[in-house]
N, C-alpha and C positions, 0 to 999 in steps of 0.2 A: 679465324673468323668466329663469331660469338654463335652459338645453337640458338635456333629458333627458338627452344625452351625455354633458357636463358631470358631474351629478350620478351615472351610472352610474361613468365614469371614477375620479369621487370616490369613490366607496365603495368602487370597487375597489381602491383606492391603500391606502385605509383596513385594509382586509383584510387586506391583502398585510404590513403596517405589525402588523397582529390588533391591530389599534385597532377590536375589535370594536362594541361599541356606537355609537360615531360609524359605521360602514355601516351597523347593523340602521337608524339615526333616518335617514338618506337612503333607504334600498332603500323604508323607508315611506312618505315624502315622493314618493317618485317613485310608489307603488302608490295613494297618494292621488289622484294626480291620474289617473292610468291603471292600471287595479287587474289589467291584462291585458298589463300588462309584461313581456317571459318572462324579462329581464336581472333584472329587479328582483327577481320569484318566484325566480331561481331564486338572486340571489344570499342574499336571505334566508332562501332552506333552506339555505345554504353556512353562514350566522351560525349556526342554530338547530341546524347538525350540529355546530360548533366547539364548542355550548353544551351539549351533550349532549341537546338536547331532538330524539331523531330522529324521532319520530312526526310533528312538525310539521315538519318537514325533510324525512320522506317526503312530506305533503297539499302543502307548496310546492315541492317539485322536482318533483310530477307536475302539478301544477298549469302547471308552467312549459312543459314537453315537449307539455302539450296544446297548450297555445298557441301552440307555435313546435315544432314536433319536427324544424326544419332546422337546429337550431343544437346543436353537440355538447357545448356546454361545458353546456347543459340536461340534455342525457340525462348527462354523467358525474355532475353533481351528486344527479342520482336515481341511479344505481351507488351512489353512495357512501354515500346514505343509507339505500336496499335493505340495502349491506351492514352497515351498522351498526346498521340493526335485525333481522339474519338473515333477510332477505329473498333468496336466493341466485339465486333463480328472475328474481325483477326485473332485481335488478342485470346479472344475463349478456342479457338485453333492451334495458335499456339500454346497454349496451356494445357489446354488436353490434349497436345501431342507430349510435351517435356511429364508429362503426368505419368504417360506409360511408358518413358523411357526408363531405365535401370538408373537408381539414386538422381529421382526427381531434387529439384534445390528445394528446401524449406518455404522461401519466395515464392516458387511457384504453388504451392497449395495454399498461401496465406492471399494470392491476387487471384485465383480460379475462385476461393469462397469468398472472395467480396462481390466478385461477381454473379455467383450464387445469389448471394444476399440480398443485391440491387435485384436482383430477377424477383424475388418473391420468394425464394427458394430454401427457407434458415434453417430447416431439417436438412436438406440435402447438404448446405453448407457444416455445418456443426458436424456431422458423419466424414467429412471431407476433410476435417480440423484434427477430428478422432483417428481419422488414419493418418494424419499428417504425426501425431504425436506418438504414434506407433513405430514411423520409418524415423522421424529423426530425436524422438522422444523428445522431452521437454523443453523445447528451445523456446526464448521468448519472444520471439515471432508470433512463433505457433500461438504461442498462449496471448500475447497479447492481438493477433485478430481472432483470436474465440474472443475475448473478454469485451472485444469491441463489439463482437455480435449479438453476443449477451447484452451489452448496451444497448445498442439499438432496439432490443426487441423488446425493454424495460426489464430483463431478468438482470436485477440490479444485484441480489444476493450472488448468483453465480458469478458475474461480472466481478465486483469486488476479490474472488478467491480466490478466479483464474489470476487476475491482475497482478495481486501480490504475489503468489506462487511465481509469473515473473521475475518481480521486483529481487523476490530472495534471491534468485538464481544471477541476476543483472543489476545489484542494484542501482546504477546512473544510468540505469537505461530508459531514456527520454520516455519510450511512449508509455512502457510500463508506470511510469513513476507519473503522468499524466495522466494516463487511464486510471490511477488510484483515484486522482482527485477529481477527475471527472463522473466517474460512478458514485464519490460520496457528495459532491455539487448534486444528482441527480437525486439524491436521496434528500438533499434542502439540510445537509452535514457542514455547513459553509467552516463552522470552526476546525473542523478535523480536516477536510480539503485543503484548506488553506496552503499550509508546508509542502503539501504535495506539488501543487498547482505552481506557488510558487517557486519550486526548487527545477519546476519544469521547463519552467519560462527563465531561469537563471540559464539552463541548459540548452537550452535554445530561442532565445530572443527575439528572434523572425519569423518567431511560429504562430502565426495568429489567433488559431484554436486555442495555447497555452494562455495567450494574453487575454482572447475572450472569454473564458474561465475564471482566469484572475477577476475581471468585471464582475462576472459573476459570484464571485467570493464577496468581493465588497458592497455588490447589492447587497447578500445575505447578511452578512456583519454590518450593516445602516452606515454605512462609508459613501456616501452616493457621491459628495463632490468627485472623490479620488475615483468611484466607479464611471463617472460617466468621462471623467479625464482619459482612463484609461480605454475604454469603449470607445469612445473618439480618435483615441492613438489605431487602433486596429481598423476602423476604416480608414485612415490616413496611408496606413503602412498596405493595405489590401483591401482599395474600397469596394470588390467586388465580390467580398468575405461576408456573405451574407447572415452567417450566425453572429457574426459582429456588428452586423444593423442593427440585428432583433435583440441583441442584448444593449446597442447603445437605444434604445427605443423605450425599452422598460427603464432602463437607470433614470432617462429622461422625463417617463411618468412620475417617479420618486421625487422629482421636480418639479412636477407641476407644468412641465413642458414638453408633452406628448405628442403632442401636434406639429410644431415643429421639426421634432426628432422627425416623426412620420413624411412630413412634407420632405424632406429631404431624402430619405429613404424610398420616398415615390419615384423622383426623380432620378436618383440611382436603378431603380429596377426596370425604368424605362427604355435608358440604356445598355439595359447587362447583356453579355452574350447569350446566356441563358436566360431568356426572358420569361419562359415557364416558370422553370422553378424560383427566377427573382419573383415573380406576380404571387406563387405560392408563398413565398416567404414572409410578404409583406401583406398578406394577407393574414397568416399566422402572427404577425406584432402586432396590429389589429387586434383580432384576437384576445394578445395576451395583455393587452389593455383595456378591456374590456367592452373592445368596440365590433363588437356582431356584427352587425350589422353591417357596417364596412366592410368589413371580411367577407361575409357572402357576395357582397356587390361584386365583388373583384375576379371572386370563383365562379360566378354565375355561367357566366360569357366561357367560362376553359369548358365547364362541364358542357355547355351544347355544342361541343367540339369536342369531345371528351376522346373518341376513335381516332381522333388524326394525331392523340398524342402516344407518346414511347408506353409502357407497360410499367416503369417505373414513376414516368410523370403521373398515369393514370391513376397509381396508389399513393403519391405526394397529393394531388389535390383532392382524390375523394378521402381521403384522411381526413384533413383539414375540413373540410367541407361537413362532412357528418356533425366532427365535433362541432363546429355551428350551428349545426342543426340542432343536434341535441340541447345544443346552452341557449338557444331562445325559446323549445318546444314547437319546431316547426316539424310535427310529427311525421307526415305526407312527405317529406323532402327528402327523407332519412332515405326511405327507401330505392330513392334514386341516385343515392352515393350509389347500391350495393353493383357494379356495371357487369355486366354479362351474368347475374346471378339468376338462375336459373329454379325457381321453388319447385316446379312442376317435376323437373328432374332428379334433383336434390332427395326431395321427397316418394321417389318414383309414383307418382300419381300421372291421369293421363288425362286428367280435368282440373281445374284451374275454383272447381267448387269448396270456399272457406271450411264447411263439412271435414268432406274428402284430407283436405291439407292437414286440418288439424289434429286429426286423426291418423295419417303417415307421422306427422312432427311425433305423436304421441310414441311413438313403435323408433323413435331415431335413438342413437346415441349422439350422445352431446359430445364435443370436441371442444376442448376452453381453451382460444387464441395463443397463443406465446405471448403475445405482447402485453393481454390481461396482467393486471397482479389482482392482490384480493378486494383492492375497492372497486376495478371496474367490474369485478362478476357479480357483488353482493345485490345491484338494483337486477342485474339480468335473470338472477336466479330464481325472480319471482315469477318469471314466463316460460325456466326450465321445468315447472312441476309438472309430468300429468295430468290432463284434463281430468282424466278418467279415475277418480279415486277408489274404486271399489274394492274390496280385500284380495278380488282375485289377479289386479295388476302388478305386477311384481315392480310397477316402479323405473325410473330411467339411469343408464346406464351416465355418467359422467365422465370424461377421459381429461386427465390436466399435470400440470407440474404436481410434486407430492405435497409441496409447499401451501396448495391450496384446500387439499382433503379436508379438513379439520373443517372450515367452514362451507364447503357444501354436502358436508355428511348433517351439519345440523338444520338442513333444509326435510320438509319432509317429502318421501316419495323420488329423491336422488342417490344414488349408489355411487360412490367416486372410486374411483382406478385410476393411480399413477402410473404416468409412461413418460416418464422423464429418460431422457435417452444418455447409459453411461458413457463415463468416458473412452472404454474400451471395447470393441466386437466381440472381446474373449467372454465377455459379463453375457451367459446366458438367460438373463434375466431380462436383455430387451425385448421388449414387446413385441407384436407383430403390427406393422399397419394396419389400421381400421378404415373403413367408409362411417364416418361420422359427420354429424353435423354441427358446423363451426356455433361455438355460443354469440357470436360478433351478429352472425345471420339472422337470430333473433327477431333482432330490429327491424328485418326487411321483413316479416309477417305482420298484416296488417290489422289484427286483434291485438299483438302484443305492444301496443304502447300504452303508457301509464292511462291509468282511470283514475274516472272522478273520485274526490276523495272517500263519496257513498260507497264506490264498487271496492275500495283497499279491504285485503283481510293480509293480517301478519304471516308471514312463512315462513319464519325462526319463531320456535320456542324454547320455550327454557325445559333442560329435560325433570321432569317431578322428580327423580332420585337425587338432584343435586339441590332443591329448593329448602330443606327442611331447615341443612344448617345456616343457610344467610336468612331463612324467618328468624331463628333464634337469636342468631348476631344481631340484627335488628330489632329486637323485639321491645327493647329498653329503652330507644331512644326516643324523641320526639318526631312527629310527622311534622309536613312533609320532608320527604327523603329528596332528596335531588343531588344528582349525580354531577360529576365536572368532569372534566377534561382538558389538556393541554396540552401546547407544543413540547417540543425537547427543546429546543433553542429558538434562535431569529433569525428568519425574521416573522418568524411565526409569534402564535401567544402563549403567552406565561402565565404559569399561577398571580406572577405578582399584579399581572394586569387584569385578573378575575376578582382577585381577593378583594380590591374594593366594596366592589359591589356585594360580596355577599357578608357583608358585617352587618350586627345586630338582623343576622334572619333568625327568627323562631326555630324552624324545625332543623333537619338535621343535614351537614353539606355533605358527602361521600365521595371520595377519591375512585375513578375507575382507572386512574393510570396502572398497567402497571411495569414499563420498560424505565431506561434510565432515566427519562424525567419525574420520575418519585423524590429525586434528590430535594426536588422545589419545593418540597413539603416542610423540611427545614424549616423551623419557627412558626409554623403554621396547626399550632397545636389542637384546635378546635376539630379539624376537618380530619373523617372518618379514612385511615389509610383501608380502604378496603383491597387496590390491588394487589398487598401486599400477600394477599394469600390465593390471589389467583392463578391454578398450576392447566386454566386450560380453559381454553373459548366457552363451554359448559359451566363455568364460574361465572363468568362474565356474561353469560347470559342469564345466570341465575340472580345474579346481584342484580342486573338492568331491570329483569321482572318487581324488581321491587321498589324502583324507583318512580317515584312521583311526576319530575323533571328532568332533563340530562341536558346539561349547557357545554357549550365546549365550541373547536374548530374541527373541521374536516379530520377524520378519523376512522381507525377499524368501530370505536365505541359508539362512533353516532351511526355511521352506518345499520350496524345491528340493531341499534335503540330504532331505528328507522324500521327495519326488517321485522321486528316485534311489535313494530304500532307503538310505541311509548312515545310522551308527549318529549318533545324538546327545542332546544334552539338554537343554529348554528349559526358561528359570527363567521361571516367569509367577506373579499374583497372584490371587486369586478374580478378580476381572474380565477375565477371560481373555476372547477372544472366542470364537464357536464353533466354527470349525476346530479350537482346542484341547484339545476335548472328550475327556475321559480315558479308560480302560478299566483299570481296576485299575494305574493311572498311568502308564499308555502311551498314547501317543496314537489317537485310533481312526480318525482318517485318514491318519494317519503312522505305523504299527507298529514302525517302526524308531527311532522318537522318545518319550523318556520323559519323563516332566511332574517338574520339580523347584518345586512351587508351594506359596505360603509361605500360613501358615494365615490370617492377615490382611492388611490394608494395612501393608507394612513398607518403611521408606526402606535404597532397594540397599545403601547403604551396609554393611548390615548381611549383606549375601550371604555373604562367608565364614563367621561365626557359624554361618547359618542350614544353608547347602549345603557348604561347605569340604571337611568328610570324604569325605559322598558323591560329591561330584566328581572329587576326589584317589584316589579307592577306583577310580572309572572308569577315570582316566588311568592308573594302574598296572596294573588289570586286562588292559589294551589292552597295555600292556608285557609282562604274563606271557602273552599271547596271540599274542605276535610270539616270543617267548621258545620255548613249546612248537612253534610251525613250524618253527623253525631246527631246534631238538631232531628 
C-alpha cells in the first residue's frame, strides 16, 4: 500500500505542476483512509481556492488548523482563503499564528505585510519584509512585495532596486519583471518600461495589471490608437479592473473623448461589488483629466459618511479628496480630509487658541510622510520654518528619507535627520522612534495655507559662498538670462519643443538641466550648458539666483525658482498636480510663478502654436525691463 507521504508528496507535485484535479483525487484518497489528515485538508482547500470555490476552502483550511495548528503551511492556506472570501479578520489570525511557528513560509510574511500595508501600517510592514529576508534571505517574494511597498508609497528609487535585485536572482519571474516596469511607468520612463512591461504580459497574458501597464506605456510613447485599443481589451477581459478604467479614461482624453470614456465608467462603478472604492476610482479619472470638480461631487456624499467606512476606504477617499482640494484652492476643505486628526493633542496644547498652536507647532519635530518625494515637500516647507526667528531658537528638527536632506537643509531655520529604516535589525544605526509631527498635517493648520502674493517671502536661498563663480561665468554674457528646463522624454516636453520660441532672443538662454536629458542639447549650440557643472542643489540654486526668467515643465528647477521668488513660467496640462494649483494663473504656492496651461491633452509638440507669443512677450518684456534700469 502506498505511504501517506508518498501520496502527499504526490499531490503536491501535482499542484505545483496545477495538474489540479489529479491532487484534488489523491488529497481524497488520502482523507479516505484518514479523514483527519491536516496535509491532506489543507491541501484540498489549496485545490478548492485554485477553483474558486472559497467557501469550501475556507470549512477545509480550518478544518486542517484544527487538527494540526503546528504546521504553518495549514494556517497560510486558511489566510488565503479568509482572504479570498473577505474574511480580513481570519486571515491576519492565521498569519500571526504560521508567523510564530518554527520556518514560517516566505508567503506568509509577504500576505501579513500587505496587510500591514492596507492598514496604514508601511513601517510596521517593511520591518516585517526585513525580518522576512533575514529567516529566508533573499527570495523574490520577499523582495518583490517590499518593492511593491515601496511602490505604493511613491519610494520609487527603492522600489526600482529591490525589484531588480529580484529580477537577478528570478530572472522570468512575472512579478519581478512587472514590478520593474511598473516603477519606471511611475517615474513617466515609458521607453525603458516598455521591454519590461511587455515581456510581462507575454508571461502572463491574463494579467490585467500587466496589460494595464502596457496602456500605459503606449500613452506615454503617443500610441493612443494601440493605447486605448489595449485599455479597452483589459476591461473587456476584467471589467471590474478598475486601474483599467482609469487608464482606458485618460487614453480616451488623448482623443478627445473623455466623456464618453467616463460615461461608461460611471456606469460600471455603479454596479461594482465594491462600490467605495469604484466611486473612489472614478472619481480619481475625473481627476486625472482635469475635471475637479466632478471629482469632488462624487467624494462629497462618502466624506459625510466618512465613519461608516473600513480605515482603508477612509484613506482611499480623503486621499483623493485633499488632492482636490488642493488643485482648485479650496483651502477650508483641506482640513477636513485630515479625519480624527486631533491639533490640540498632537500639539499637546489644552486650548484650541491659534497663539497657543502655533507656538507648540514651533517646539514639534517635523516627520516627512513616506509617500512625500522632493516636489511634494518643497511648497510645505515654507510652513516648516519657525515662526520665531530669533538667534536664540535653535531651529526645527526635520525627520525624512536621506534622499530628501539636501533640500530641506537649504531651507533656513530646518535641521534634517535621516531615519531611513535599513534592511537589517543587525545595522545599529536604526533610529529610535520619535513623536513627531507629520509634514502632510501641515495642511490641516489653519494659518498655513498659501498667502497673497504681498505676504510671499522666498525660503531658499542661494548660499553667498557658492555665488561668486556663476557671477563670473555670467558676467560676459548678454542680459536677460533666462533659465529652461525640460523633460527627459514623452510624453512630456522637449528642448525641441522650446527651442522655437526662443530663436532670435537678445539676451542669454541657460541650460539648468542637469540629469540625462542634457543629451537634447545636441546641435543646440547657442544655449548656455550650465548644468553641466552642477555637482549639488547649492549650484542650482546659485545659478537660479541669477536668472532673469526660468521657463520650463513641472520640476525640481521650478519648484526652487518658485521657493526663491524668481520670476517664471510653467507649461502644464489639466493634469497638473496640486502644488500647481492656480490663482487667476499664478501659482498660489509659487506667486512669482505663472501657469501657461493648455486647455486639453495636447502633444508638446504643439507648444509654440499654443504658448510662442506669450512666452516671447515675457522674454522681451525682461529685456525692456533691464532696458528702463540702465535708463
Amino acid at each position: 500500500m502506498l505511504a501517506m507521504e508518498d501520496r502527499i508528496a504526490a499531490a503536491g507535485e501535482h499542484l505545483v505542476a496545477n495538474r489540479i484535479e489529479n491532487a484534488a483525487l489523491i488529497y481524497e484518497s488520502v482523507l479516505d483512509i484518514n479523514p483527519r489528515n491536516a496535509e491532506a485538508l489543507a491541501g484540498l482547500a489549496d485545490v478548492y481556492l485554485r477553483q474558486g470555490a472559497f467557501d469550501k476552502a475556507l470549512r477545509f483550511a480550518s478544518n486542517a488548523v484544527s487538527v494540526n495548528p503546528s504546521l504553518p503551511e495549514t494556517s497560510l492556506v486558511l489566510a488565503k482563503a479568509a482572504l479570498a472570501s473577505n474574511k480580513t479578520g481570519i486571515a491576519e489570525t492565521a498569519l500571526d499564528s504560521a508567523l510564530e511557528l518554527a520556518n514560517p513560509p516566505a508567503e506568509a510574511f509577504a500576505l501579513r505585510a500587505d496587510l500591514l500595508a492596507d492598514a496604514g501600517q508601511a513601517v510596521e510592514a517593511e520591518l516585517l519584509l526585513n525580518k522576512a529576508l533575514e529567516v529566508h534571505g533573499p527570495v523574490p517574494q520577499i523582495l518583490t512585495t517590499l518593492a511593491t511597498l515601496y511602490l505604493r508609497d511613491g519610494l520609487n528609487a527603492q522600489a526600482l532596486e529591490v525589484a531588480q535585485e529580484a529580477l537577478v536572482l528570478e530572472p522570468d519571474n512575472v512579478a519581478a519583471t512587472g514590478l520593474v516596469g511598473a516603477v519606471l511607468c511611475s517615474l513617466k520612463d515609458y521607453r525603458n518600461a516598455r521591454p519590461y512591461i511587455e515581456k510581462a504580459h507575454l508571461l502572463d497574458p491574463g494579467n490585467p495589471l500587466f496589460l494595464t501597464y502596457l496602456a500605459q506605456v503606449l500613452i506615454g510613447e503617443g500610441e493612443i490608437s494601440d493605447a486605448i485599443r489595449t485599455a479597452r481589451r483589459v476591461t473587456q477581459i476584467n471589467n471590474v479592473f478598475l486601474m483599467g478604467w482609469g487608464t482606458y479614461v485618460r487614453a480616451m482624453a488623448f482623443k478627445g473623448e473623455v466623456d464618453h470614456a467616463l460615461s461608461e465608467f460611471s456606469a460600471l462603478a455603479k454596479s461594482h461589488p465594491n462600490r467605495i472604492e469604484a466611486l473612489v476610482s472614478l472619481a480619481g479619472a475625473h481627476k486625472s483629466v482635469g475635471q475637479v470638480s466632478k471629482a469632488l461631487a462624487l467624494l462629497q456624499p462618502l466624506l459625510k459618511n466618512i465613519k461608516s467606512l473600513s480605515s482603508l476606504e477612509q484613506r482611499k477617499v480623503t486621499a483623493v479628496l485633499r488632492d482636490c482640494c488642493l488643485s482648485t484652492c479650496h483651502w477650508q476643505q483641506v482640513r477636513a480630509t485630515f479625519i480624527g486628526l486631533d491639533l490640540r493633542a498632537m500639539l499637546g496644547c489644552e486650548t484650541s487658541d491659534p497663539t497657543t498652536l502655533r507656538d507648540a507647532f514651533d517646539q514639534t519635530t517635523l516627520l516627512i510622510d513616506r509617500q512625500f518625494n522632493v516636489l511634494d515637500i518643497i511648497p510645505l516647507l515654507r510652513f516648516a520654518r519657525p515662526h520665531d526667528t530669533t538667534t536664540e531658537n535653535k531651529g526645527r528638527e526635520v525627520h525624512g528619507s536621506g534622499s530628501l536632506g539636501e533640500i530641506v537643509s537649504l531651507v533656513d531655520g530646518l535641521h534634517f535627520h535621516a531615519n531611513d529604516i535599513p534592511r537589517s535589525d543587525a545595522d545599529d544605526s536604526l533610529p529610535q522612534q520619535i513623536n513627531a509631527f507629520p509634514l502632510s498635517a501641515i495642511m490641516a493648520i489653519e494659518e498655513n495655507i498659501p498667502a497673497p502674493k504681498d505676504a510671499f517671502e522666498p525660503y531658499i536661498h542661494a548660499m553667498p559662498e557658492t555665488l561668486p563663480i556663476w557671477e563670473a561665468s555670467l558676467a560676459s554674457l548678454p542680459r536677460p538670462f533666462v533659465g529652461i528646463v525640460w523633460d527627459e522624454h514623452r510624453p512630456g516636453l522637449l528642448l525641441d519643443d522650446l527651442a522655437p520660441m526662443l530663436d532670435g532672443f537678445e539676451g542669454t538662454i541657460v541650460s539648468l538641466v542637469w540629469d540625462d536629458a542634457r543629451h537634447q542639447l545636441k546641435g543646440h549650440d547657442a544655449i548656455i550648458d550650465a548644468g553641466v557643472h552642477f555637482r549639488s542643489l547649492a549650484d542650482l540654486t546659485a545659478c537660479l539666483s541669477m536668472m532673469d526668467l526660468v521657463i520650463g515643465p513641472d520640476g525640481l528647477p521650478m519648484h526652487v525658482a518658485g521657493a526663491m521668488g524668481r520670476e517664471a513660467l510653467l507649461l502644464c496640462q489639466p493634469d497638473k498636480n496640486w502644488y500647481w494649483a492656480g490663482l487667476e494663473g499664478t501659482s498660489a504656492w509659487y506667486p512669482s510663478i505663472d501657469l501657461l496651461e493648455t486647455a486639453g491633452f495636447a502633444h508638446w509638440s504643439d507648444a509654440n502654436a499654443l504658448f510662442g507669443d506669450r512666452i516671447r512677450a515675457r522674454m522681451n518684456a525682461r529685456i525692456e525691463a533691464l532696458r528702463d534700469d540702465v535708463a
